[in-house]
DRENLUMLO-542082 format. One record per residue: y negated, x negated, z negated of N, C-alpha, C in turn. Coordinates in steps of 0.02 Angstrom, whole numbers, plus 50000, padded with zeros to 5 digits. Last residue first. Example, Ala and Ser with C-alpha at 12.3 -4.5 7.8 and 13.67 -1.06 7.14 Angstrom:
BEGIN
501124935849646500534931649643499984935549606502844934049610502254938549610501654934049610
This chain:
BEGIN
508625014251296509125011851284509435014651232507275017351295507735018551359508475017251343506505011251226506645018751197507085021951255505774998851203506594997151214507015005251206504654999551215504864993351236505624995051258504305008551099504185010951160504485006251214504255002350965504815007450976504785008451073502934995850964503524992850959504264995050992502475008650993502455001851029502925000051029502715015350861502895018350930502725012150978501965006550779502645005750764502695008450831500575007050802501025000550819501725002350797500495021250776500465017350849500595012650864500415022050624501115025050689501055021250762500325004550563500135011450578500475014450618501594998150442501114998250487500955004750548501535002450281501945001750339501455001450391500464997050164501054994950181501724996150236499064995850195499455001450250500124994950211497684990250153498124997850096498814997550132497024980050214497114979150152497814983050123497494985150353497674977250325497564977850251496674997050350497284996550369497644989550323495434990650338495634995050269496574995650271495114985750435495354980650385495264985750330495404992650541495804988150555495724983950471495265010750516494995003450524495294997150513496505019950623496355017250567495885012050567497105035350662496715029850687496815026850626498205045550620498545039950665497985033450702498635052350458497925049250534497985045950563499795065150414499475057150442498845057650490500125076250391499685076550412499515070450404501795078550380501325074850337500465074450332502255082450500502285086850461501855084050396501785072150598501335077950589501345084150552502295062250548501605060850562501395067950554503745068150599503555065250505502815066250506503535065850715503725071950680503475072750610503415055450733502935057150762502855065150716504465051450705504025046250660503545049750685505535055350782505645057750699504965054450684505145048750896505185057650889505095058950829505835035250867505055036650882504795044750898506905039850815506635039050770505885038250819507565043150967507445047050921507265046050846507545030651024507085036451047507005041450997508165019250960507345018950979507085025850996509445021450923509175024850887508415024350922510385010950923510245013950966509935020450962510395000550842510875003150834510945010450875509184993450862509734990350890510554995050888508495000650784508425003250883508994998850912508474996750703508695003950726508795007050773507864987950680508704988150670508944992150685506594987550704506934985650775507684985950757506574995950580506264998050652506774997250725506564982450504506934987950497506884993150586505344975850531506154974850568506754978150551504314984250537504344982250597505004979050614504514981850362504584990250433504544986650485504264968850355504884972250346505044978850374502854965550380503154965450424504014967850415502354977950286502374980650342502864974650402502854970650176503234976050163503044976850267502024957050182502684957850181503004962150211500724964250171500644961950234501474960150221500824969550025500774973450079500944969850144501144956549957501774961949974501534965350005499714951349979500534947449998501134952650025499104960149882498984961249956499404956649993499734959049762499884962849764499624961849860499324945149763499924946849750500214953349799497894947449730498154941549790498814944149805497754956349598497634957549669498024954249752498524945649521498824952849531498754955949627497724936449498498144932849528498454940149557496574944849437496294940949523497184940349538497354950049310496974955549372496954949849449497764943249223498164941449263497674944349339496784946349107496714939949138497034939549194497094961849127496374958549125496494952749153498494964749108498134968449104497444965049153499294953649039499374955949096498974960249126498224950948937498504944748976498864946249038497974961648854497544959448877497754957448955499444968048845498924969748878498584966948901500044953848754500364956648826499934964148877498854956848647499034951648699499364952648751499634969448612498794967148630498904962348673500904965348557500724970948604500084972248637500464955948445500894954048510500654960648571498834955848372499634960848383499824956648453497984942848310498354946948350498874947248368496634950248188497224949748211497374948448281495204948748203495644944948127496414945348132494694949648310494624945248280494984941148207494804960548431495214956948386495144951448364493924960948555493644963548489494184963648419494084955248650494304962348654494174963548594493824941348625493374942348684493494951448663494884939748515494064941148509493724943348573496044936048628495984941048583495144945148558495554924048682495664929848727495704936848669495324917848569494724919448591494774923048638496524911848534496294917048480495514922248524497854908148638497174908648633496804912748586499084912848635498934907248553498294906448559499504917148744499484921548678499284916548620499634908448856498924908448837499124912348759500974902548883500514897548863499924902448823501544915248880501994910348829501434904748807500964918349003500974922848952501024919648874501754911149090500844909849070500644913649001503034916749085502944908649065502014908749054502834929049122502994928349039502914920349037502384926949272501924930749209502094929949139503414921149282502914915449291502434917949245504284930849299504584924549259503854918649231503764940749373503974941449308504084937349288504004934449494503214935949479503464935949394505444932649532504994928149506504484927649487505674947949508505774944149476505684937649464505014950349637504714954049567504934949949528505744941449741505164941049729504714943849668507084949949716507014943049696506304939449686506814961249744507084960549702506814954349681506474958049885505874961149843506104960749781507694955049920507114949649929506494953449891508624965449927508684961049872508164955149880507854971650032508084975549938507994970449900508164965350145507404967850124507224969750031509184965150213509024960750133508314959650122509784970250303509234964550323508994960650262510234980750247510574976550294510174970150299509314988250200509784986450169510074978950214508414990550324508184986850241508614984550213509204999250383509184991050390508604986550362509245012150311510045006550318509794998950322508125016450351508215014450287508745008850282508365016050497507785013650471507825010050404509455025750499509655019650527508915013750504508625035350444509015033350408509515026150443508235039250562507895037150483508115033450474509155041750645508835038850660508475034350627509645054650591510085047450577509545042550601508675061850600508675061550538509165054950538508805063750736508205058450717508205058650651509935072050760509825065150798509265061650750509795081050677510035078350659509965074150686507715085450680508415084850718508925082150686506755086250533506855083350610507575084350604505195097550472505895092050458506115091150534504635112950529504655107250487505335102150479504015124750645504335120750616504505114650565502375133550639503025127950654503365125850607501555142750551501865146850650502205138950650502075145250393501615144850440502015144150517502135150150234502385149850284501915149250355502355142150076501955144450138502395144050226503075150349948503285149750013502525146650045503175143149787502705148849826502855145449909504515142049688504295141149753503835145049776504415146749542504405140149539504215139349622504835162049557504325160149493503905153449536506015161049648505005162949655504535161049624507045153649576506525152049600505825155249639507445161249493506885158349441506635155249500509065159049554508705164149512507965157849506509035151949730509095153149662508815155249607509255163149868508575160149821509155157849747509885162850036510025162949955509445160449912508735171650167508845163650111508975164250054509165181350306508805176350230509185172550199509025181050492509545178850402509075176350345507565188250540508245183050541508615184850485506335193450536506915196450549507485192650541505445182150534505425186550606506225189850600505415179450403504645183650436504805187950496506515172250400506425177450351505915183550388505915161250474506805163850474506655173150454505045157250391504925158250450505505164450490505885151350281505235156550282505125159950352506475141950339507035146950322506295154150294505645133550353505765135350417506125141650384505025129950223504615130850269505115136650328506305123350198506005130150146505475133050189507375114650311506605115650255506565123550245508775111250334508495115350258507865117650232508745110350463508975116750427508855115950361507815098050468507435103750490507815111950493507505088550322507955091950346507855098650396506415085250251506755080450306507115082950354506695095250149505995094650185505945090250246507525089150071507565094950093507095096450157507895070450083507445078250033507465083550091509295062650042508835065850087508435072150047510115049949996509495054249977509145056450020511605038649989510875040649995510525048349984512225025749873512245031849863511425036249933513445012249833512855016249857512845023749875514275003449752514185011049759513285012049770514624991649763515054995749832514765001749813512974985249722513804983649752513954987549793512104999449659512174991149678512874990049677510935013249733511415009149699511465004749699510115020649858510055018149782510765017249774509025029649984509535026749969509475020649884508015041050062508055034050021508715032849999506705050750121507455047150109507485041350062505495064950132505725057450121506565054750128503845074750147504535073150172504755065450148503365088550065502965080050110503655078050116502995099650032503055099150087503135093050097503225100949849502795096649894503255098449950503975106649732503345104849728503065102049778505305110149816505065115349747504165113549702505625100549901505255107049909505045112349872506655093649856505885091049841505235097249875507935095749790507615101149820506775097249811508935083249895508485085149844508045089249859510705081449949509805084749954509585085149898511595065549956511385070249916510775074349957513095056549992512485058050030512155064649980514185042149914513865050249918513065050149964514405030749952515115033549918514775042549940514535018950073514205023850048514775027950030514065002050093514605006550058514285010450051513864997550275513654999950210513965004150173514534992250404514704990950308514414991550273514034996950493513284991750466513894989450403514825008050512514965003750582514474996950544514875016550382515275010950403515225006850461513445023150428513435017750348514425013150367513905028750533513405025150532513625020750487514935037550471515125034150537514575029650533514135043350388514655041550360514825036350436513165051550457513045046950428513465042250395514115061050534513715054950548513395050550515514735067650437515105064050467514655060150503513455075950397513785069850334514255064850391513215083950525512755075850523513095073250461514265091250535514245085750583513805078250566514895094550379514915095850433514635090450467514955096650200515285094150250515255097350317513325095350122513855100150158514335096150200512615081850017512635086450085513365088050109512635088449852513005085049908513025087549969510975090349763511605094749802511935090749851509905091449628510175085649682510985089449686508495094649596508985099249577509365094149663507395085449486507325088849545508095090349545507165082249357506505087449378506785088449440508275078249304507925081349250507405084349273508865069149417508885076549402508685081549348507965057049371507725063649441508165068949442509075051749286508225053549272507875058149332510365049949318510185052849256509455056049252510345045049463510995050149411510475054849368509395040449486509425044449538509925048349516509415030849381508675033449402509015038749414510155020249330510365026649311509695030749340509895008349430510385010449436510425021549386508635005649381508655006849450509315010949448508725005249224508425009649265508425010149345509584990549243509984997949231509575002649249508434985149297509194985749334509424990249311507514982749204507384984749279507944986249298508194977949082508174984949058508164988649154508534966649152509234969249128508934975649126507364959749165507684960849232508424965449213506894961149022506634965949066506844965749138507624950148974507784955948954507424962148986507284939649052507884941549039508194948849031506104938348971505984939549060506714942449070506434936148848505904943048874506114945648925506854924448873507384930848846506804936948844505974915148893506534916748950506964922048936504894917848815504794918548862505254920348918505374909348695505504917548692505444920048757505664894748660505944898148726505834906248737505134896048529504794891448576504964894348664505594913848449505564903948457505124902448507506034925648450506324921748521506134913348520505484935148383506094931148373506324925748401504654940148456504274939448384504864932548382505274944348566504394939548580504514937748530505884953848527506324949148564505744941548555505304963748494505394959548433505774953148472504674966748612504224964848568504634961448514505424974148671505184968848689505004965148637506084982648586506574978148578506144972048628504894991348596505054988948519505514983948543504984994548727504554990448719504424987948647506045001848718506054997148781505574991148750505685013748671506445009048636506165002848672504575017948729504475017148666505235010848645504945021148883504275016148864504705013648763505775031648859506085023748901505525019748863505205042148796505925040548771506205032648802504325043048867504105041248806504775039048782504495049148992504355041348993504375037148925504945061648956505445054348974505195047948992503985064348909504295063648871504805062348902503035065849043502705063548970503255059848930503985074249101503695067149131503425063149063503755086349044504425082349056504355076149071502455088649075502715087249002503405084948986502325091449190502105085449172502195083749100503335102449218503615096349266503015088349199502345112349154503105110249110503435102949154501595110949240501205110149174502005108149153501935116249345501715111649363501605107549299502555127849322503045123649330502815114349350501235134249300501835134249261502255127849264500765132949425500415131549377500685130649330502025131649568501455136449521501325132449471501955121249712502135123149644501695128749596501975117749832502425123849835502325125549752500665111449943500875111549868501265118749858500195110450069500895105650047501015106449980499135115150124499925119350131500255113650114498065113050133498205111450149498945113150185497645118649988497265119150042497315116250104498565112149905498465118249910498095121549974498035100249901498715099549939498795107549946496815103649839496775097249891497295100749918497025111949716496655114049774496625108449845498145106249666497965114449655497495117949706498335092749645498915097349673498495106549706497005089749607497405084449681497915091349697496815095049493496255096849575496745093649626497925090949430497765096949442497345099149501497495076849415498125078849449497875087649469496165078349351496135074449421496855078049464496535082949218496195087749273496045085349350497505074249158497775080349185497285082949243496805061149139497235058649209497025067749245496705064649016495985060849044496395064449128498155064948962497725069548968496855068049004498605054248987498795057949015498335065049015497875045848919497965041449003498145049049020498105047548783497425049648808497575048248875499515044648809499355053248785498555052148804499515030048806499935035948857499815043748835498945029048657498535027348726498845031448796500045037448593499225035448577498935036548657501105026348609500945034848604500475036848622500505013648565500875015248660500805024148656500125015848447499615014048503499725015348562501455016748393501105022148383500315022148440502135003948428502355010448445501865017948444501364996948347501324993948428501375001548435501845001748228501165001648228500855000548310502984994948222502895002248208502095003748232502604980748248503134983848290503124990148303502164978948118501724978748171502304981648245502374979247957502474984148030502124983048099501034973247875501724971147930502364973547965500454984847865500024981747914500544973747932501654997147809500924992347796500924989047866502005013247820502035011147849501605002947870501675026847772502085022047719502255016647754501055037347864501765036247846502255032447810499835032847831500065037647810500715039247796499935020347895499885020347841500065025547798500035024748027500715023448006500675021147924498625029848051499395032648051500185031248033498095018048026497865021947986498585027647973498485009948140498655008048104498415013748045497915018748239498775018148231498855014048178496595016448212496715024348197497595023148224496705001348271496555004448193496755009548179496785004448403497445000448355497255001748260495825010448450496405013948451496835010948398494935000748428494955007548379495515010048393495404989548501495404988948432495234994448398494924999948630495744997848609495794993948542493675001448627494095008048619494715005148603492404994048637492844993348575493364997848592491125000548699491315002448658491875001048605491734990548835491094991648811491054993548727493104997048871492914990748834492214987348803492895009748888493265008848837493145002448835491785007049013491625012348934492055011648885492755002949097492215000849075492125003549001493415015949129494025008949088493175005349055492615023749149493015028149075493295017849093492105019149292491655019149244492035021549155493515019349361493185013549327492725013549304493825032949343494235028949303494015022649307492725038949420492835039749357493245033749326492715032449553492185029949519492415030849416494035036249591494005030849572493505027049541493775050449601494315049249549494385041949523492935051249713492845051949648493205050749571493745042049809492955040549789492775041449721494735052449814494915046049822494305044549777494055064149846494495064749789494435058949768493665060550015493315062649950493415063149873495175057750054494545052750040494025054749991495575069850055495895063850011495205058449992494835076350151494655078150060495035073250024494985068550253494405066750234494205070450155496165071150284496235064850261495555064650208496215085950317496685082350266496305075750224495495083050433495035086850381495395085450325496345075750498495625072650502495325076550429497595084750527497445078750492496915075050460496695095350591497045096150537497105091150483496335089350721496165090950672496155093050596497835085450771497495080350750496765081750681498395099850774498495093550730498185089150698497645103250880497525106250827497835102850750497885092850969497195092750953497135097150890499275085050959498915089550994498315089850944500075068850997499655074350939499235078750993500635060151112500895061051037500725067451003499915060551219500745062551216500955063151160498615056851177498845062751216499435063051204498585045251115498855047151084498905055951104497585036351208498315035151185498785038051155496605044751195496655046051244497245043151257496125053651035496115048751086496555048251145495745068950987496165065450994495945057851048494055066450919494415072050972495105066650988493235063850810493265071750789493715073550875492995051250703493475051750779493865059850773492015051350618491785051050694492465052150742492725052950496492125056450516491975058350596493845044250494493775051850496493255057750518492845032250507493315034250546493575039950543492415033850359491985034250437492245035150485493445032050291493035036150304492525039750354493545018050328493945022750349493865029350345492415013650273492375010850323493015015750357492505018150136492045021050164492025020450242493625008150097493855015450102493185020050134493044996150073493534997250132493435005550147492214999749972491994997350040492264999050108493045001549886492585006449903492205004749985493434989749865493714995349879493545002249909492144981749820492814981649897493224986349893492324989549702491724988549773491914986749825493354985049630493094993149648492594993649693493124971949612493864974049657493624979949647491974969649533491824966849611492564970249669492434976549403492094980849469491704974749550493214967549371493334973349383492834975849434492584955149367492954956149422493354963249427491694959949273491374958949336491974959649388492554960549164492054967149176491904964149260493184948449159493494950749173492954957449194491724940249119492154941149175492754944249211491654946448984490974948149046491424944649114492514941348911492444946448920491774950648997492404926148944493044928448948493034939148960491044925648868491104923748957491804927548968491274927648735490924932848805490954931248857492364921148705492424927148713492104931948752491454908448720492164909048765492134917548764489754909448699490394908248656490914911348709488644903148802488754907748760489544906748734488334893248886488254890048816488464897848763488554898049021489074891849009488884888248903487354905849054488014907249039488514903148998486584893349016486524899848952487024902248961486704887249143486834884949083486734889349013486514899849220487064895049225487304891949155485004898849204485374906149177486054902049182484474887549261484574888149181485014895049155484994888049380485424883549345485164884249261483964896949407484614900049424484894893949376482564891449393482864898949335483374897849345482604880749477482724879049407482954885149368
């Protein structure tokens, strides 16, 4: 009888608190499984202290260790960084923090002559606001992550300086996209009538597109320093590649991603005939910064520096090599290609954009709920820009989660056929070299618990990919 009477007391308290006490719960029931998982992989760091006995040919033992001790301060960081930011999100809704924030912006724009139908002006000053406390709460987590985690490790090339000016650049180009972006959302909502929903959605697959498209021009060279790979053997290979698949490729670029991180990548960007790809420096086993150190130590040829960069590169230099072969850099990149090819791009495309359509169509139904509002402590107003928090924020969270673990188990079976595109293009041996390579310039953990794996691993683990790869590495 207690349990169905607490039931019915739940079920007799007013919408707002149930609405508010459930979203709190399913917050922290998704930080407990999380935690769950991540202790269960944890453990696996803990105990698997000697290479396994599949992975003799792959990792040597001083590696493997390496990795293990890597993983396990991630993990530790992980734990802590995640208890904080869900006990600080708690505490701001506990306390009211986002109807105070919106007050002390509305106080500010009063100052500025600015009344309480400004609400547009007033959105703007909250997005400031709130992205400035996110950033500064966030600074001392980033700082331990870069300064002593990746530091201690050898993957952080950046000084303190350039680390502080990189996040104030960041600050203020997000502020310059976030702020226009989200005034012309918002009045689009105010204006838009009965149908506003389809010219929102409209208008954020137009703003998504041009940012895809001016990213890799306009916005990453404001922090990373992008150089046309050299004409010699591997541009002509990749050029021979990207035409035998008809991939239009107009330019191949380096990015100096070695001016803050050892960690290696590629990628490719554009739409139609102008594509464009992306190798980071660090991929590259003549360009890493690493090796041309090395170069340096035992007498060799040095390394043109550009002015200011000591300031900005602290060398580590250590006894191997870094980045992969030209063979296995095409190899990658025969990887990346057949995402393209395979319409991996434009199916994730198309999948965001139906999530987006359905989120502004529910969106369209609930914003007239007055009691999703009150549940957050808006009772006499509500701001459009609230609501599209709450509602994407809070109410959407369960459908988010489901979602979001869809595209993981997606994305990994899309590596597995990217993979086999690569191998069709005759590539199996030397991307299963480059993936081992990658593994160990990255310090990857090549065990995993099978259902932390399944929850987090959007590519699937090295040993099922080298499987996969191992079938057909003769050819």
């Amino acid at each position: 009888m207690g349990m169905w009477a607490s039931l019915d007391a739940l079920w007799e308290m007013p919408a707002e608190k149930r609405i508010f006490g459930a979203v709190l719960l399913f917050s922290w029931t998704v930080y407990l499984w999380e935690t769950f998982l991540a202790q269960r992989q944890r453990r696996i760091y803990k105990t698997t202290t000697h290479v396994p006995p599949e992975l003799g040919q792959i990792m040597d033992s001083e590696t493997f260790e390496k990795s293990r001790l890597y993983q396990l301060d991630k993990s530790t960081f992980s734990f802590w960084s995640g208890l904080y930011s869900e006990i600080e999100g708690t505490l701001i809704l506990l306390f009211g923090g986002i109807p105070y924030l919106w007050r002390l912006s509305g106080r500010f724009c009063d100052y500025a002559g600015f009344g309480p139908e400004y609400e547009i002006t007033q959105s703007l000053v909250f997005l400031l606001l709130a992205t400035l406390f996110s950033a500064l709460t966030g600074l001392p987590w980033s700082l331990y992550n870069t300064f002593v985690i990746e530091e201690k490790h050898g993957f952080n090339q950046q000084t303190l300086g350039f680390f502080m000016k990189d996040a104030i650049k960041k600050f203020v180009v997000t502020q310059c996209i976030l702020l226009p972006v989200s005034s012309l959302l918002l009045y689009i909502i105010k204006i838009g009538g009965d149908y506003f929903f389809i010219y929102a959605w409209l208008f954020t697959l137009v703003v998504s597109l041009v940012l895809v498209t001016i990213y890799a021009d306009y916005i990453a060279p404001l922090f990373d320093k992008f150089t046309p790979l050299p004409e010699g053997k591997l541009k002509e290979e990749i050029e021979v590649m990207a035409k035998s698949i008809d991939f239009p490729l107009t330019k191949v670029y380096v990015v100096e991603g070695s001016k803050r991180s050892s960690h290696s990548n590629a990628y490719f960007y554009g739409f139609f005939k102008n594509k464009r790809i992306v190798l980071f420096d660090t991929l590259l086993e003549e360009y890493s910064v690493l090796n041309k150190d090395i170069q340096e130590d035992s007498g060799m040829e040095p390394r043109n520096e550009e002015e200011g960069n000591s300031e900005e590169i602290k060398a580590k230099v250590k006894n191997k090599k870094q980045g992969c072969k030209n063979e296995e850099v095409l190899a990658v990149l025969g990887h990346e290609l057949g995402h393209w090819k395979l319409g991996h791009t434009v199916k994730n495309i198309i999948i965001s954009q139906m999530n987006s359509f359905l989120c502004f169509f529910l969106f369209a139904v609930l914003i007239g709920r007055k009691e999703l509002f009150a549940a957050f402590g808006f009772y006499d107003s509500q701001p459009t820009l609230i609501g599209l928090l709450i509602i994407f924020q809070f109410i959407f969270s369960p459908y988010n989660e489901v979602l979001s673990f869809c595209l993981t188990v997606l994305s990994r079976r899309f590596e597995f056929q990217a993979d086999a595109f690569a191998k069709k293009l005759g590539k199996a041996k030397d991307l299963y070299s480059a993936l081992i390579k990658l593994n160990k310039d990255n310090l990857g953990f090549p065990v995993s618990d099978w259902l932390f794996s399944m929850w987090h691993y959007s590519h699937p683990p090295l040993l099922e990919r080298l499987q996969a790869l191992k079938s057909m590495k003769q050819h």
